[in-house]
N, C-alpha and C positions, 0 to 999 in steps of 0.2 A: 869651343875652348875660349874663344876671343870674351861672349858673355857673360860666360861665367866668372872668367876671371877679372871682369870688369865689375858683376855684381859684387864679388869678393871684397875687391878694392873700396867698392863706393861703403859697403858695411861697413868698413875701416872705418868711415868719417870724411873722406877723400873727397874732392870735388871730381868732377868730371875729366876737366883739363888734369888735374895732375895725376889721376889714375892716368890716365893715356900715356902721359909724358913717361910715368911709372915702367908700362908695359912696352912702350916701343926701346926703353933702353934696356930692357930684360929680355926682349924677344928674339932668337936666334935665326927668325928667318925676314931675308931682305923685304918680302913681299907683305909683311906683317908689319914690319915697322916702317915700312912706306904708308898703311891703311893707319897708325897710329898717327903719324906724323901728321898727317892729312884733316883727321878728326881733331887732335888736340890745336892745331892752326885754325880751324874754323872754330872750336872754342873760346880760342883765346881772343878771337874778337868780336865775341859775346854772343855768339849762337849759342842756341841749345844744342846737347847730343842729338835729337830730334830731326833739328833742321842742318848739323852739319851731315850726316847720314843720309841727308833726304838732298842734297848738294856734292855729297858724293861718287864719284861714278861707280864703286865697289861694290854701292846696295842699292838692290833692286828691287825687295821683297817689302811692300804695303804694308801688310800684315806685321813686320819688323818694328818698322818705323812708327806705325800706330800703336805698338803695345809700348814703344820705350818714348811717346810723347802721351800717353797715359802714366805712363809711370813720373814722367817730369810734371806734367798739373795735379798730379796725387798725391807730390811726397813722398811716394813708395818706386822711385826709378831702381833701387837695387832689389827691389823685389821681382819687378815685372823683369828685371834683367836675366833675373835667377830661373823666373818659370819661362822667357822664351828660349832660353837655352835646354830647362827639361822637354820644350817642346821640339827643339831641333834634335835634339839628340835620341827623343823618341820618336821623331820619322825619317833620320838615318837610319837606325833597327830594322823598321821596318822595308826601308830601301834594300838593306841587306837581305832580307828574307823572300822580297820582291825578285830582285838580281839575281838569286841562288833558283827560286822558282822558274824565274823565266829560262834561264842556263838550261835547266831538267827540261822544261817544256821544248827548247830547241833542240835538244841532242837526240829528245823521242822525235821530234818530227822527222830530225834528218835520216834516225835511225830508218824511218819510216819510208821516208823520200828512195835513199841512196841502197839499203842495205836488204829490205824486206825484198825489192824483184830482183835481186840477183840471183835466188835459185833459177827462178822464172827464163833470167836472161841466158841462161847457161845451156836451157833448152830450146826457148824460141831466137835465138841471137842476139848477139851483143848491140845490133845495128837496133832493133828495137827496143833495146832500155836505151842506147845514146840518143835515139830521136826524142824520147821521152823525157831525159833529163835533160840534154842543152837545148830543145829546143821549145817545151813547156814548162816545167819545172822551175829551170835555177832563174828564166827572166821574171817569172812571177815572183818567187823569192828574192831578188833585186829590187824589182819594185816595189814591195811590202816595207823593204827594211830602208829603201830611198824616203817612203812617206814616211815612216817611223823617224826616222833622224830628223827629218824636216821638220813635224809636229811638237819633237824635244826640243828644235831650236827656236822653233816659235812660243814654247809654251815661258820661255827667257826671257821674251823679249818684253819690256816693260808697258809699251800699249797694248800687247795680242797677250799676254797673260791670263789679264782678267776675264778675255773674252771666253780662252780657254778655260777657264776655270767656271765660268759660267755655265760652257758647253757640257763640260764635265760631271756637274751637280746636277745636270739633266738625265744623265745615264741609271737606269733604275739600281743597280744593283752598288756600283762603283759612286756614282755619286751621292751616296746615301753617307759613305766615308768625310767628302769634300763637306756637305753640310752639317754634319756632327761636330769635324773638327770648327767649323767657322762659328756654331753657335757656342762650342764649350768655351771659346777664346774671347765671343762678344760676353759671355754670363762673368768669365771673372775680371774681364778688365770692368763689367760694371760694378760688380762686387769691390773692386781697389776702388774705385772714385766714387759710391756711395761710401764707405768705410771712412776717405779720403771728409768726407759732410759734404761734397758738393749734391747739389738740386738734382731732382732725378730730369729734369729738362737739359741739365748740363753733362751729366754723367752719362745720359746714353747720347749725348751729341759726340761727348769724349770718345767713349767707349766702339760709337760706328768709325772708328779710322783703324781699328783692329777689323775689318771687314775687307776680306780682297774678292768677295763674292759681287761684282755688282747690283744684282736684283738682291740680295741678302741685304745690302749697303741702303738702297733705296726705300724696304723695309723700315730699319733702322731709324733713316731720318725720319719717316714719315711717323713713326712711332715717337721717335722726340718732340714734331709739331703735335702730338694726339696730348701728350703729357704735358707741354705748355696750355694747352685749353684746357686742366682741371682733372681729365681724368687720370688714372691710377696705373700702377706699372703691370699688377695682374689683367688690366682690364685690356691694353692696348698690348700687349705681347703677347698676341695668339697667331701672329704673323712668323712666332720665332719656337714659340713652346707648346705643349699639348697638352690639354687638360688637367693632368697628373702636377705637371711641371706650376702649370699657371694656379691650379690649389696649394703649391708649396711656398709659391710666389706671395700669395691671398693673405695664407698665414704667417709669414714674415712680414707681411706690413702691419698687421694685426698685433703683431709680439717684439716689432723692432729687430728682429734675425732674417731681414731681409738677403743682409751679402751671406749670411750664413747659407740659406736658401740659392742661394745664386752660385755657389761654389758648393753645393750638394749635385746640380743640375748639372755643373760643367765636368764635374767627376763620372758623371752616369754618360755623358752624351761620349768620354772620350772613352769608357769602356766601350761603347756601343760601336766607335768609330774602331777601335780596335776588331771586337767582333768582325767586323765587314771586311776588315782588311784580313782577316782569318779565312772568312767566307772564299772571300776572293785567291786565293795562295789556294786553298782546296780544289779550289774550280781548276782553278790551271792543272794542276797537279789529274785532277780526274779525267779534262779533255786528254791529256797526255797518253795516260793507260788507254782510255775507251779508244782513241785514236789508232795508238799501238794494235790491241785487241782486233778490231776493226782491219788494220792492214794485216795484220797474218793472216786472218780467215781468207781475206780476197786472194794471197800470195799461195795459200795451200791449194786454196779451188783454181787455181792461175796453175799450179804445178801439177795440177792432176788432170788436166784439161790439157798440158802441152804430153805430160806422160801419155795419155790413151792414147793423141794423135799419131804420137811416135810407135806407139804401138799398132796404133790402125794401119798405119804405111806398109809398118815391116811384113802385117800380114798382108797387104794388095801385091808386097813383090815378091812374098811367095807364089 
């Protein structure tokens, strides 16, 4: 909400400083107009939004502060404002659909854990599903959800972040999502600062501070020193795009629709990245069933194996 309605503002005509000042006396919540307060005061004596944000303690997101200090060397700040906001709010959504998934994925396990052996326990006794669940069960599920918090509060924290996010873009399936979104957000802040007429040597030096991938970043630069020594944008970004992509590249420099070509790329890479994040909400959803599936069969062959016994007995005490 914050950048949107900051992008709003700055389309007005507005400077930076008095959007703020704007918002923090229209804003209804204390914690809101303490983050304006904070920004329009490091404006006011003569930061950029950029570097007050980046002096901030409020923000901690790379990727933030590189696409709203692309937009202050481009000219286009309420633009890049407008699109990192479609981008928050398109992987809030997707947070939402994650949340909702995981919720299901939990309630099958527990369903699985807790509810699947109690016919079982009714015949072979209660003391063997209690041994089962307090004494391997719920400490393993303790410790699952101890790492899991832990990992969330590291993945916050501003120096282990990126490592996380590194780590993450390693995962075949899951990080295929982290590097899609990372390239579609380097394609159009380069697309804003070619547009912008800067140098394509300056534009993708611009453009890697939207990069919170560190090997992705590394990349980047190394592709801005390749383009300083003469060669071409299609030639040196094969580090970022794939054949397809660097022929769309080829022909933009050919025809001058380069950024047209660059924001073709970052529209396809973030369907793509949505795909996976599909992919992935499906998987969880299928482990869930098979899982399920899976424990009734054991639980029926569990109750027909305590059934015969009990049977077996009653005929030895005839």
């Amino acid at each position: 909400m914050m950048l949107r309605q900051l992008s709003t503002a700055l389309h007005s005509g507005m400077t930076p400083y008095e959007a703020l000042k704007m918002l923090q006396e229209a804003s209804a919540s204390k914690k809101m107009r303490n983050i304006y307060g904070l920004l329009a005061s490091e404006c006011a004596s003569g930061k950029g939004l950029s570097e007050a944000m980046l002096s901030s303690r409020f923000f901690v997101d790379d990727w933030l502060i590189g696409v709203v200090r692309v937009g202050e060397l481009t000219g286009g700040l309420a633009r890049m404002l407008s699109f990192a906001a479609e981008q928050y709010e398109f992987e809030a959504t997707w947070q939402r659909r994650w949340k909702w998934s995981k919720l299901y994925l939990s309630v099958c396990m527990l369903a699985l854990i807790f509810v699947l052996p109690l016919p079982s326990a009714l015949l072979k006794g209660f003391q063997w599903y209690l041994f089962l669940t307090l004494k391997r069960i719920l400490p393993a599920l303790l410790l699952i959800w101890l790492l899991m918090r832990f990992l969330h509060s590291l993945s916050h924290a501003p120096k282990v972040s990126p490592i996380i996010r590194q780590l993450i873009s390693l995962i075949p399936i899951f990080g295929g999502a982290i590097v899609h979104r990372t390239i579609a957000n380097f394609s159009l802040a380069l697309a804003q600062a070619i547009d912008a007429g800067m140098s394509a040597h300056k534009a993708l030096e611009v453009s890697s501070e939207t990069i919170d991938v560190p090997m992705l970043k590394a990349r980047a630069i190394a592709v801005a020193k390749a383009v300083q020594s003469g060669k071409s944008l299609s030639e040196v970004l094969s580090a970022f795009f794939n054949q397809s992509e660097r022929s769309l590249l080829h022909t933009g420099e050919k025809t001058g629709t380069i950024s047209d070509e660059l924001m073709r790329i970052a529209n396809e890479r973030r369907k793509r990245m949505q795909s996976i994040l599909w992919l992935s909400i499906v998987l969880q959803l299928a482990i869930a069933h098979i899982a399920i599936a899976v424990g009734i069969v054991f639980c029926v062959l569990s109750l027909y194996e305590a059934i015969f016994k009990w049977v077996e007995r009653e005929f030895e005490m005839q």
